[in-house]
PQR file with spaces between the fields and no chain letter, atoms N, CA, C, O and H, PARSE charges and radii, in Angstrom:
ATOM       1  N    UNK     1     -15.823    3.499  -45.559 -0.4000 1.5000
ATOM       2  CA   UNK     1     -16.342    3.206  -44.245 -0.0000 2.0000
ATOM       3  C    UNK     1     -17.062    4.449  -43.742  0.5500 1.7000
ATOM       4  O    UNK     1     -16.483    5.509  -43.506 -0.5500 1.4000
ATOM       5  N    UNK     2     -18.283    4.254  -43.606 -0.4000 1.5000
ATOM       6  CA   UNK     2     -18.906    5.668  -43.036 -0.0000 2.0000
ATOM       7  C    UNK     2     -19.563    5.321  -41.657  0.5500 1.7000
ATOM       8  O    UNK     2     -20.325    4.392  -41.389 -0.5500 1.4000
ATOM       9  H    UNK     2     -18.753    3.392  -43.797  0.4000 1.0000
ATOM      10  N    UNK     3     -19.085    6.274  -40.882 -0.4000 1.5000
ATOM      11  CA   UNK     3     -19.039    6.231  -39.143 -0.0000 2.0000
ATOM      12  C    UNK     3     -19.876    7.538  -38.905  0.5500 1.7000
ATOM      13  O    UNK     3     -19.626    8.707  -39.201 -0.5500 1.4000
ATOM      14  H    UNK     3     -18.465    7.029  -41.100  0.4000 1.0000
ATOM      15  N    UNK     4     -20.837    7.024  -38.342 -0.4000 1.5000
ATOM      16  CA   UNK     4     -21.457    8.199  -38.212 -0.0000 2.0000
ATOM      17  C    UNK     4     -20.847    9.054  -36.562  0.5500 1.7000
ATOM      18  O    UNK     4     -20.211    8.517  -35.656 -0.5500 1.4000
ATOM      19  H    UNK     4     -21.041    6.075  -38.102  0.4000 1.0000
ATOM      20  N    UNK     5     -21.337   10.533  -36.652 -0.4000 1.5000
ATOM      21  CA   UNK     5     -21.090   11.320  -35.798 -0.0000 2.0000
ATOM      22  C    UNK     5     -21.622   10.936  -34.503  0.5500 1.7000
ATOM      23  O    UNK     5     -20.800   10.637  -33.637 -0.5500 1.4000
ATOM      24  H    UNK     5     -21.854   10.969  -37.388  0.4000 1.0000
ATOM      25  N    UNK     6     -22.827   10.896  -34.232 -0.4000 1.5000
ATOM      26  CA   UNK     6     -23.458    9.911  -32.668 -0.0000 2.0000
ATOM      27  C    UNK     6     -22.445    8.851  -32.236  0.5500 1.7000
ATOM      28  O    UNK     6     -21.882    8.825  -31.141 -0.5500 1.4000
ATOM      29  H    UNK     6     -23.495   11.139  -34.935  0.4000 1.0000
ATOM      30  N    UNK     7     -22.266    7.879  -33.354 -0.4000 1.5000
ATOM      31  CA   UNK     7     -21.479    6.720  -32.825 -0.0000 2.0000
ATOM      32  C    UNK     7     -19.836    7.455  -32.302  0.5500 1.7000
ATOM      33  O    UNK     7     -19.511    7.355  -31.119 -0.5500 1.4000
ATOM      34  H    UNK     7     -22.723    7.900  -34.244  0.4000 1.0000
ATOM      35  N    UNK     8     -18.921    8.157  -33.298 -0.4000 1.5000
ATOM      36  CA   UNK     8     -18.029    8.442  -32.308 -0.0000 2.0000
ATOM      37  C    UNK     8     -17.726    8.797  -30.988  0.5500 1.7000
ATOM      38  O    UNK     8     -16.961    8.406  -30.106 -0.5500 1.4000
ATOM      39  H    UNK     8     -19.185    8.238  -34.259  0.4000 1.0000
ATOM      40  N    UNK     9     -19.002   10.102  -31.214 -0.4000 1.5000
ATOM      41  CA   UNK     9     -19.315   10.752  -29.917 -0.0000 2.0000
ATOM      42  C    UNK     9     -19.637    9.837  -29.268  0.5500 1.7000
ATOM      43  O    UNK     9     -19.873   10.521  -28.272 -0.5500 1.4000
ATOM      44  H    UNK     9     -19.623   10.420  -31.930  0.4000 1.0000
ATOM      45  N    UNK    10     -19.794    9.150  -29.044 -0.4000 1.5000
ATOM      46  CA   UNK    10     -20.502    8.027  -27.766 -0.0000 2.0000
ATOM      47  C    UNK    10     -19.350    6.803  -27.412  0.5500 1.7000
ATOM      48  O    UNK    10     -19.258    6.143  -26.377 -0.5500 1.4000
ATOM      49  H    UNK    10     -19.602    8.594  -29.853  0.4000 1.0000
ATOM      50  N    UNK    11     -18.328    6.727  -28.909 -0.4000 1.5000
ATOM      51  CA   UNK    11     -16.975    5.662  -28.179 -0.0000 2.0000
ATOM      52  C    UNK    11     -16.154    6.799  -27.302  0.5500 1.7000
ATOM      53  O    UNK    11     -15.520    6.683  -26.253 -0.5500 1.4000
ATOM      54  H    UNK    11     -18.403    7.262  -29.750  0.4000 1.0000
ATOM      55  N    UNK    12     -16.389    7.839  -28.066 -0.4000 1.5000
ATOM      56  CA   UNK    12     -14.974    8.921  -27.218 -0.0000 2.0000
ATOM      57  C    UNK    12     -15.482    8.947  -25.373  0.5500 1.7000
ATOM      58  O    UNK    12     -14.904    8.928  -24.286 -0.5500 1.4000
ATOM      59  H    UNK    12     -16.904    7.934  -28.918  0.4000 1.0000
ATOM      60  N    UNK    13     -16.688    8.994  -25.809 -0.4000 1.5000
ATOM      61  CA   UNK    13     -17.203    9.194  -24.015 -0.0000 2.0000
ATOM      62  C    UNK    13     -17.087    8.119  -23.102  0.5500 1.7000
ATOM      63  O    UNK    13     -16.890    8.087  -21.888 -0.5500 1.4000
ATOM      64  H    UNK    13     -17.158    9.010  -26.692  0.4000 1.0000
ATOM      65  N    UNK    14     -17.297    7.018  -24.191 -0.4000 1.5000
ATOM      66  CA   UNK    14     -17.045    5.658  -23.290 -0.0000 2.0000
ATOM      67  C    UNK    14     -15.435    5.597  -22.561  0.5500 1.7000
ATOM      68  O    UNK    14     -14.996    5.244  -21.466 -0.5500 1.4000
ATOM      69  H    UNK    14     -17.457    7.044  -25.178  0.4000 1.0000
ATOM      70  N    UNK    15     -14.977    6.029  -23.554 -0.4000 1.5000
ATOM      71  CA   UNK    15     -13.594    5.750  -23.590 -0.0000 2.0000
ATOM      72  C    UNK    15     -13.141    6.709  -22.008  0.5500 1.7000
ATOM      73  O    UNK    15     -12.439    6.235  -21.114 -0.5500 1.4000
ATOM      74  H    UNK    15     -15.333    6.316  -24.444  0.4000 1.0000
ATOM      75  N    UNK    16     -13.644    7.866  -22.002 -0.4000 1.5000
ATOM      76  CA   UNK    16     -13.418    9.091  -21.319 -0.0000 2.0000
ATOM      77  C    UNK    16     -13.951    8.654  -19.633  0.5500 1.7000
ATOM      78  O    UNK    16     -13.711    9.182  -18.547 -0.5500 1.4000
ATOM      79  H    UNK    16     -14.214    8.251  -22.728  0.4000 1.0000
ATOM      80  N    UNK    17     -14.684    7.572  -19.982 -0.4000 1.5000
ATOM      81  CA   UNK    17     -15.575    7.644  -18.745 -0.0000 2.0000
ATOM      82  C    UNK    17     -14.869    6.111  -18.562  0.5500 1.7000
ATOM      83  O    UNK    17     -15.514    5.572  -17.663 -0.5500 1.4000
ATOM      84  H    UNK    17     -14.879    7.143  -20.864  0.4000 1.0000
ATOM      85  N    UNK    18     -14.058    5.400  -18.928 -0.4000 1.5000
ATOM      86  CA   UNK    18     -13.648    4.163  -18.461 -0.0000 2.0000
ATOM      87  C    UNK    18     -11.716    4.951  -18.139  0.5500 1.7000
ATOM      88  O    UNK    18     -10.995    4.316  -17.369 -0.5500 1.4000
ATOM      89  H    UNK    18     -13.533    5.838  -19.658  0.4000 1.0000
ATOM      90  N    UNK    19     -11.289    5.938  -18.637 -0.4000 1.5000
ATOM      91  CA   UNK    19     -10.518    6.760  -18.385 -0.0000 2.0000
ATOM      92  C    UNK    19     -10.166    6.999  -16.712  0.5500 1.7000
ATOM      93  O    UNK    19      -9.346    6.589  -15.890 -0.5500 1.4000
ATOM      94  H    UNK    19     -11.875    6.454  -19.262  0.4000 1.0000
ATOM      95  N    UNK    20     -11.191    7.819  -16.761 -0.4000 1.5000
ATOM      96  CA   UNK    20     -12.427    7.937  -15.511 -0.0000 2.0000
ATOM      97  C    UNK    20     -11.875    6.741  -14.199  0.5500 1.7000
ATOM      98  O    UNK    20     -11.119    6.674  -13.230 -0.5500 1.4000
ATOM      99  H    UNK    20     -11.856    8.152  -17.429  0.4000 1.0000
ATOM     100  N    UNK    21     -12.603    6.137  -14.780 -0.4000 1.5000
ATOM     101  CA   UNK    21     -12.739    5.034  -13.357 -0.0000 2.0000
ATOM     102  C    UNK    21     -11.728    4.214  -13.278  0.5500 1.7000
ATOM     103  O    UNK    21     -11.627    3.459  -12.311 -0.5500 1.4000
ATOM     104  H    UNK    21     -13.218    6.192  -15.567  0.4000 1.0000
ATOM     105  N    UNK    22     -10.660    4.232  -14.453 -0.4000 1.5000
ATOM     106  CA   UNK    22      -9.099    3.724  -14.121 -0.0000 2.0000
ATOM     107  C    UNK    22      -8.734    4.352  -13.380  0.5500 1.7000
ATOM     108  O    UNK    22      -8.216    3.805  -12.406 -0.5500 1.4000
ATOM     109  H    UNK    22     -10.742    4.846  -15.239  0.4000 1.0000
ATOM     110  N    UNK    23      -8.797    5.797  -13.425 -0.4000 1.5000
ATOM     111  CA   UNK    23      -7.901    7.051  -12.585 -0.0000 2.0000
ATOM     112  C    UNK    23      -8.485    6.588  -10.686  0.5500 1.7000
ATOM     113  O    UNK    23      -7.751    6.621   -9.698 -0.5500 1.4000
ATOM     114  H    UNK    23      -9.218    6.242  -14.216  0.4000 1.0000
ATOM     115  N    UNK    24      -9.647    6.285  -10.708 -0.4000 1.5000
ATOM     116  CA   UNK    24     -10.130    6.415   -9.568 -0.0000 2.0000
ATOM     117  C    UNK    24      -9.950    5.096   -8.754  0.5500 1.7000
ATOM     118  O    UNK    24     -10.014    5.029   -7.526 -0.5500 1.4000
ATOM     119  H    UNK    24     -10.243    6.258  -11.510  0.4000 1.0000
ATOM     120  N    UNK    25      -9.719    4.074   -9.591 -0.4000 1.5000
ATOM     121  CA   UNK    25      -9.217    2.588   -9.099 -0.0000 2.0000
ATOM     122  C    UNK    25      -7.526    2.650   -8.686  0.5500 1.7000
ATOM     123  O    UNK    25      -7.234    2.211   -7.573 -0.5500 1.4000
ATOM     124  H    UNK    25      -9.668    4.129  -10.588  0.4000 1.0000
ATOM     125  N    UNK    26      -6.565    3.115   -9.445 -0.4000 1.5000
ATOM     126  CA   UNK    26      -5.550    3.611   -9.146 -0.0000 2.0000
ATOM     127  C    UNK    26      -5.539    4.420   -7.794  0.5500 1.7000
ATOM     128  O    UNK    26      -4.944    3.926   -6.836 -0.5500 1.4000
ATOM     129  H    UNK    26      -6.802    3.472  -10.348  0.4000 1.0000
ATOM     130  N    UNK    27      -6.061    5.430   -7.691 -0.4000 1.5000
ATOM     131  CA   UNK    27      -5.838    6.713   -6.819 -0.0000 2.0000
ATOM     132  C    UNK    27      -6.565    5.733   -5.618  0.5500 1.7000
ATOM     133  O    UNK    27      -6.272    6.219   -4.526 -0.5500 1.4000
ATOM     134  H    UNK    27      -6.544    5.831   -8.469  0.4000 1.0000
ATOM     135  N    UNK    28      -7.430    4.495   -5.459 -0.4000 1.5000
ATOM     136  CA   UNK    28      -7.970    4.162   -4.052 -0.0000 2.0000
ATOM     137  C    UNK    28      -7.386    2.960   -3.766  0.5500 1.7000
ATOM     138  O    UNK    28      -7.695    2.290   -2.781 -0.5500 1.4000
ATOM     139  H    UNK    28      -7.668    4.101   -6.347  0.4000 1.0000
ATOM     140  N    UNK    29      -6.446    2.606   -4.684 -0.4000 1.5000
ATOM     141  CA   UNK    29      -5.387    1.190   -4.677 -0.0000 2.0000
ATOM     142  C    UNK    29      -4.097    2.069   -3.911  0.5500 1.7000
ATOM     143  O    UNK    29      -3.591    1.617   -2.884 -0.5500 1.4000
ATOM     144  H    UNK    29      -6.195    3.150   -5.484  0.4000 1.0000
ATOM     145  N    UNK    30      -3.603    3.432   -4.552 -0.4000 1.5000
ATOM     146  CA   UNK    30      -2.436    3.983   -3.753 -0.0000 2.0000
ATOM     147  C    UNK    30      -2.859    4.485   -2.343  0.5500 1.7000
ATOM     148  O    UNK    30      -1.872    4.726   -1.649 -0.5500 1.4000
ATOM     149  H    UNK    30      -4.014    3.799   -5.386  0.4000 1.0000
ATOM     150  N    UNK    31      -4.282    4.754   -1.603 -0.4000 1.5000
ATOM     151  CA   UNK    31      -4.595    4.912   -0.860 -0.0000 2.0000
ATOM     152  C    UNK    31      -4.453    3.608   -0.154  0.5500 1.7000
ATOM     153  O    UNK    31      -4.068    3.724    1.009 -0.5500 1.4000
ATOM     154  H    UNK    31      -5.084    4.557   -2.168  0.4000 1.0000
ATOM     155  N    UNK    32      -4.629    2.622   -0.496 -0.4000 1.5000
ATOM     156  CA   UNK    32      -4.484    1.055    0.678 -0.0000 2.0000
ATOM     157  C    UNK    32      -3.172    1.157    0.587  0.5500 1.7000
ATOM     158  O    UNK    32      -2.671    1.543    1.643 -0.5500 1.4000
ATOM     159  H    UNK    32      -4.942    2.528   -1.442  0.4000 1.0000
ATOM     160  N    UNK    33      -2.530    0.988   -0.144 -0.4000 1.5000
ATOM     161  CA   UNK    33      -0.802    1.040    0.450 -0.0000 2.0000
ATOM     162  C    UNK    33      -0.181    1.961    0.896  0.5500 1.7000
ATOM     163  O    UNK    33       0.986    1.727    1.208 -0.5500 1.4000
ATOM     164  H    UNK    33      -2.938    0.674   -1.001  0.4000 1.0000
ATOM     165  N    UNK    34      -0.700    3.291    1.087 -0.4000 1.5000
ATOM     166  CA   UNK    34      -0.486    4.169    2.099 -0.0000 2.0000
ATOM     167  C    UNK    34      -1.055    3.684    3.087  0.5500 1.7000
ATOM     168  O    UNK    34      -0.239    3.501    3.990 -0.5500 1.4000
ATOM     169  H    UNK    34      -1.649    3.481    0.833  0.4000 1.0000
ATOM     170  N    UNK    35      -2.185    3.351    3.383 -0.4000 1.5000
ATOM     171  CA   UNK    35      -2.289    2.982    5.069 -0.0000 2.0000
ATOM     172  C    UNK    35      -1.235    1.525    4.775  0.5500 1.7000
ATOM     173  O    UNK    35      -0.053    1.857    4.865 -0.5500 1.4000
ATOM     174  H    UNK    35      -2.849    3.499    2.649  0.4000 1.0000
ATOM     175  N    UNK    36      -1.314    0.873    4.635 -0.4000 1.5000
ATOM     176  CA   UNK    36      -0.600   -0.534    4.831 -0.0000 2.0000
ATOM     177  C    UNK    36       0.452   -0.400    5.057  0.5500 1.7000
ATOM     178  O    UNK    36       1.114   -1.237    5.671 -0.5500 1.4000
ATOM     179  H    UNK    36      -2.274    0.604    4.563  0.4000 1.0000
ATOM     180  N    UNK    37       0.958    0.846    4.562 -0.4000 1.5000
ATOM     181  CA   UNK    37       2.499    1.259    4.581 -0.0000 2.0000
ATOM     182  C    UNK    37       2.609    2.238    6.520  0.5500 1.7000
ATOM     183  O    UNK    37       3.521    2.269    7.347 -0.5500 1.4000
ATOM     184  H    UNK    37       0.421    1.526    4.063  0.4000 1.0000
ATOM     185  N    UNK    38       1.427    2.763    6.514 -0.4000 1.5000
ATOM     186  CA   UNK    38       2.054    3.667    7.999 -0.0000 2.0000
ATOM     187  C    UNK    38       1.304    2.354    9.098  0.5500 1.7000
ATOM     188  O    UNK    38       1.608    2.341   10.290 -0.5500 1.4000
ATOM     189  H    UNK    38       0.686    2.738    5.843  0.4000 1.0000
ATOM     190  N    UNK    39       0.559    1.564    8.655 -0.4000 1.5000
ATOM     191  CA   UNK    39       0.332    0.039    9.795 -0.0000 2.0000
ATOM     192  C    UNK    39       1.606   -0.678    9.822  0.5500 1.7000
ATOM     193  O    UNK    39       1.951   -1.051   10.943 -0.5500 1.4000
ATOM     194  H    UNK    39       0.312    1.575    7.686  0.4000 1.0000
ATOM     195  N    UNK    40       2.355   -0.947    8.884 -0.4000 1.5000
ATOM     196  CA   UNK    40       3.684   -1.770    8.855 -0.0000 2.0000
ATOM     197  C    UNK    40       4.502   -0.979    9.990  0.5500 1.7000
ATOM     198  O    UNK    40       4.908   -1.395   11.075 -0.5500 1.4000
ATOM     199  H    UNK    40       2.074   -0.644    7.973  0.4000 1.0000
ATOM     200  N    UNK    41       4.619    0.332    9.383 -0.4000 1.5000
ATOM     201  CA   UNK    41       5.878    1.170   10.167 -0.0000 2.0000
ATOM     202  C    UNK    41       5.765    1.121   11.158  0.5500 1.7000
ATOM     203  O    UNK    41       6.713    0.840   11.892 -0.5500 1.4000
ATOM     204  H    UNK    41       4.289    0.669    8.501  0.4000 1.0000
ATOM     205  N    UNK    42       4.544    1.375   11.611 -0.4000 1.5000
ATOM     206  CA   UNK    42       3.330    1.131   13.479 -0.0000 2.0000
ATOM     207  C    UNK    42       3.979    0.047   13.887  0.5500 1.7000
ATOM     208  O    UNK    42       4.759   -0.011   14.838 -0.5500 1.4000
ATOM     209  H    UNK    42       3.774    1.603   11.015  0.4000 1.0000
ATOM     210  N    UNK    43       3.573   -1.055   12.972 -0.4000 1.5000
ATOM     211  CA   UNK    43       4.189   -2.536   13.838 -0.0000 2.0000
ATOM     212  C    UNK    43       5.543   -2.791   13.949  0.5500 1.7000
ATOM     213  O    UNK    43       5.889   -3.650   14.759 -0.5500 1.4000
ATOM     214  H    UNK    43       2.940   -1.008   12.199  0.4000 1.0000
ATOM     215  N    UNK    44       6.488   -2.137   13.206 -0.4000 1.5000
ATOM     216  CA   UNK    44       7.948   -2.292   13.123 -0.0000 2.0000
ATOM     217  C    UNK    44       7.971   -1.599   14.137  0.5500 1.7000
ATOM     218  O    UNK    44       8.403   -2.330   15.028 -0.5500 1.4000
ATOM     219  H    UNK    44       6.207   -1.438   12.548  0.4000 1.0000
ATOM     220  N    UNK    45       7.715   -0.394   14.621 -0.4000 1.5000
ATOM     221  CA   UNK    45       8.625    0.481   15.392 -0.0000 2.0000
ATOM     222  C    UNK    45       8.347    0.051   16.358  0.5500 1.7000
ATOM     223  O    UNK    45       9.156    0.315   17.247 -0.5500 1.4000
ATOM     224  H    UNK    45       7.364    0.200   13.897  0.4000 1.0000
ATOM     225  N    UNK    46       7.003   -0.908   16.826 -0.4000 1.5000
ATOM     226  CA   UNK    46       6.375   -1.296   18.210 -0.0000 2.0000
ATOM     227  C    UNK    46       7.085   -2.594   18.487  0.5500 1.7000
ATOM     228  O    UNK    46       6.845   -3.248   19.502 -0.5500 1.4000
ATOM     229  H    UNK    46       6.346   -1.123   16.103  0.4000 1.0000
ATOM     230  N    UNK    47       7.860   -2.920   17.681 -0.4000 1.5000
ATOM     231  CA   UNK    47       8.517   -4.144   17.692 -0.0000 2.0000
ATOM     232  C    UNK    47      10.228   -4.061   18.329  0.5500 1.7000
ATOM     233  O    UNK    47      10.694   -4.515   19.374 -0.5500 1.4000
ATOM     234  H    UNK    47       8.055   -2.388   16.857  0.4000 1.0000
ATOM     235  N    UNK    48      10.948   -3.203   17.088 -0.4000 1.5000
ATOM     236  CA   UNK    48      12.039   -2.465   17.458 -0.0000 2.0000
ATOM     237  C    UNK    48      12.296   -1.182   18.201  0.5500 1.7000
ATOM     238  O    UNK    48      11.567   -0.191   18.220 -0.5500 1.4000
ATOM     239  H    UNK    48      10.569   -2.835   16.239  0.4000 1.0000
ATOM     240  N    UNK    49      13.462   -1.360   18.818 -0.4000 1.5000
ATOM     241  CA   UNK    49      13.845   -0.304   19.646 -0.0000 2.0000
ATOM     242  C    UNK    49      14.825   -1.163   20.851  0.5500 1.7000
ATOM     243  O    UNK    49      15.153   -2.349   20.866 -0.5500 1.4000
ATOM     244  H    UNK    49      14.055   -2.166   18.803  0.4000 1.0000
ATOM     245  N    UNK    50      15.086   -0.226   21.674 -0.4000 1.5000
ATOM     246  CA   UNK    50      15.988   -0.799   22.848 -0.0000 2.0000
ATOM     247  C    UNK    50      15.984   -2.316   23.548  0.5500 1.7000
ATOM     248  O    UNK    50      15.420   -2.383   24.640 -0.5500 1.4000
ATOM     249  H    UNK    50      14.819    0.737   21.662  0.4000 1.0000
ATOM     250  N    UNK    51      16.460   -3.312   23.109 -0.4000 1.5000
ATOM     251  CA   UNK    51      16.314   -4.189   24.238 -0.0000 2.0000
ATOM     252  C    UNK    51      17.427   -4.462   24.964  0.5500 1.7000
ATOM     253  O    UNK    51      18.554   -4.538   24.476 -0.5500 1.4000
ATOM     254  H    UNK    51      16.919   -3.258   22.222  0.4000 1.0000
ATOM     255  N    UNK    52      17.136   -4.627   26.214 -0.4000 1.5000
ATOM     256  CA   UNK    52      18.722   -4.943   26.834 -0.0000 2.0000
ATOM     257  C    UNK    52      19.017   -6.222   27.058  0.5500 1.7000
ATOM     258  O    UNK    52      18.304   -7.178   26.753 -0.5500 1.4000
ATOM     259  H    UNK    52      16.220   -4.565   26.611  0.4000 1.0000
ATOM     260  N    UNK    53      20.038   -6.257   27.578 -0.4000 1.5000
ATOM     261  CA   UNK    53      20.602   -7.576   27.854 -0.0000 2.0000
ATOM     262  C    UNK    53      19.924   -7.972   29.250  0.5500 1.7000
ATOM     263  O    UNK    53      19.683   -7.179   30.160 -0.5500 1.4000
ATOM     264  H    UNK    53      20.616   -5.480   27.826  0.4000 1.0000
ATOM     265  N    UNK    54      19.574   -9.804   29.247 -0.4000 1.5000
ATOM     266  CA   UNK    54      19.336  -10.167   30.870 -0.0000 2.0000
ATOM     267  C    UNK    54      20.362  -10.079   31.044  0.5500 1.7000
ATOM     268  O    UNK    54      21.380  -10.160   30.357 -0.5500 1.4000
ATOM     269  H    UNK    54      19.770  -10.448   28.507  0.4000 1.0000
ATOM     270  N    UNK    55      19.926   -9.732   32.926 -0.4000 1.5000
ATOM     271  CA   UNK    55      20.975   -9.281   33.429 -0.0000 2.0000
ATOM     272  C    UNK    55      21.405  -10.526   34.089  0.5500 1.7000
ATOM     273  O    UNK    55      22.631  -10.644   34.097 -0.5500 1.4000
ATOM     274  H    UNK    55      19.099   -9.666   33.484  0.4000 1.0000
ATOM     275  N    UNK    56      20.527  -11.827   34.842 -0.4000 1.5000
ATOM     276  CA   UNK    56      20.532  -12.978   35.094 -0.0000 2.0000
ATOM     277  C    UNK    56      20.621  -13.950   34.365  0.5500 1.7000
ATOM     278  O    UNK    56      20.587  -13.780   33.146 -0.5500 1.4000
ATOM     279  H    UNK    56      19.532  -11.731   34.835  0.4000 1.0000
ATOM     280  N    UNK    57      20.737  -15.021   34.827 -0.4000 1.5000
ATOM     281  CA   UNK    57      20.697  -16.543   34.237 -0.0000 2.0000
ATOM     282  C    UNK    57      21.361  -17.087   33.111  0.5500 1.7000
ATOM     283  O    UNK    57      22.344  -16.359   32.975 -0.5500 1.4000
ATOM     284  H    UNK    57      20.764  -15.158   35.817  0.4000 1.0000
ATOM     285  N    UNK    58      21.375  -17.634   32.551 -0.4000 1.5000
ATOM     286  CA   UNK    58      22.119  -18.423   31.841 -0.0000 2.0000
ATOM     287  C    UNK    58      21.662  -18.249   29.979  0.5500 1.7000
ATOM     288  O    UNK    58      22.397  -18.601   29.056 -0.5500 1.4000
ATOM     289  H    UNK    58      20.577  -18.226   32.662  0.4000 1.0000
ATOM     290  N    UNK    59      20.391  -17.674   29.846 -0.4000 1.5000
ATOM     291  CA   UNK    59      19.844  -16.994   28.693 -0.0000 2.0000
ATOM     292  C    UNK    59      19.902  -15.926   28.431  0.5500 1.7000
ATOM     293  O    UNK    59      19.506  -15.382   29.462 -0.5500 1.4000
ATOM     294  H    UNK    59      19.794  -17.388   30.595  0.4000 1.0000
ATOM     295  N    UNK    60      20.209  -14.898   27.490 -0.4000 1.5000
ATOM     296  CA   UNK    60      19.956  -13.944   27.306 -0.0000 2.0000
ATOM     297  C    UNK    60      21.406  -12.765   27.998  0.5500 1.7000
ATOM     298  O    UNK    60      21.263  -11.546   28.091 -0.5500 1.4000
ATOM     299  H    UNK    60      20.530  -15.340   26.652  0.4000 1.0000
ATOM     300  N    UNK    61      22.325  -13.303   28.282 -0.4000 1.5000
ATOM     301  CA   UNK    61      23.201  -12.517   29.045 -0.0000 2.0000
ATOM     302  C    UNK    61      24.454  -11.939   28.151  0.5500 1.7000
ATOM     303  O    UNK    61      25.187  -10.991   28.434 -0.5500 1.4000
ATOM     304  H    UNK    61      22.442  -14.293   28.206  0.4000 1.0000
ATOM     305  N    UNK    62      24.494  -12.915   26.810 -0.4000 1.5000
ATOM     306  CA   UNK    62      25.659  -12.869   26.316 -0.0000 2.0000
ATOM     307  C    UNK    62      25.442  -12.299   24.794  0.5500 1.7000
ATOM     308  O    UNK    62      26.280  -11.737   24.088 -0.5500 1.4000
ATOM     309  H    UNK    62      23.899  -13.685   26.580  0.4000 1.0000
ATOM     310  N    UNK    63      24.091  -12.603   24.497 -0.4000 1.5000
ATOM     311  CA   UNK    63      23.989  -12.513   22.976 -0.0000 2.0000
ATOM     312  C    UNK    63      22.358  -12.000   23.096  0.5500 1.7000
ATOM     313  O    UNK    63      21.434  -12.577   23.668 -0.5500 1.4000
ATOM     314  H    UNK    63      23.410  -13.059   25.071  0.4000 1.0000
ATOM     315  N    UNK    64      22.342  -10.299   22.116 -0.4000 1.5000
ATOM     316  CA   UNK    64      21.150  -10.108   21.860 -0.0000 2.0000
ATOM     317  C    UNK    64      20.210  -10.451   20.320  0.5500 1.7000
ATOM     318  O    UNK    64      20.210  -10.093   19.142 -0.5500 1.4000
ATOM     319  H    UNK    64      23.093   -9.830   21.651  0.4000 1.0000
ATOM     320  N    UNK    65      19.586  -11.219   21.080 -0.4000 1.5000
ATOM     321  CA   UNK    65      18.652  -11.718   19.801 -0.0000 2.0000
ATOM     322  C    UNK    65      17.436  -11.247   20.272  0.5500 1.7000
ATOM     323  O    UNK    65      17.127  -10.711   21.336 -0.5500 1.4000
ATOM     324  H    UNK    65      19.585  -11.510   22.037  0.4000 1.0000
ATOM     325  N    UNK    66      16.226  -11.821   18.378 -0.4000 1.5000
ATOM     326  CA   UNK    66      14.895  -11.071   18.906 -0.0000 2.0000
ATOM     327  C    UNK    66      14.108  -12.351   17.691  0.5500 1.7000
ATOM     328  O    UNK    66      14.674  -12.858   16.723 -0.5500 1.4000
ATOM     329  H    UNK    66      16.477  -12.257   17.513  0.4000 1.0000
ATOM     330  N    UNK    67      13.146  -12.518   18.011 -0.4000 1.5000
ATOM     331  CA   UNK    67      12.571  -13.660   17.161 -0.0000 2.0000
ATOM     332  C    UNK    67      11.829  -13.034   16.414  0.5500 1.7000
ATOM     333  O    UNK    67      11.171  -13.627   15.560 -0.5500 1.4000
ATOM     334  H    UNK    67      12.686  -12.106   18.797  0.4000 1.0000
């Protein structure tokens, strides 16, 4: 089997340069789930936190729930 020198040189680069743009599809895929991840936390924390009990009526006096 004789392979010439051009042709390797030119799979290795392909190879190097599809290398390449895996690394960079990765690295801007972990960038969306870093933001997605500090928007979640945003909406959780704006969600949770203190609620109190009503202090009136016949709802809300005995049992704290949250929908």
């Amino acid at each position: 089997m004789d392979v010439s020198p051009s042709a390797m040189v030119d799979r290795v680069l392909q190879m190097r340069q599809a290398e390449v743009n895996q690394e960079v599809q990765v690295r801007v895929l972990k960038e969306a789930m870093d933001t997605q991840k500090s928007t979640v936390a945003a909406l959780i924390a704006g969600v949770t936190g203190d609620m109190p009990l009503a202090t009136s009526g016949e709802v809300g006096t005995r049992v704290n729930t949250r929908a």
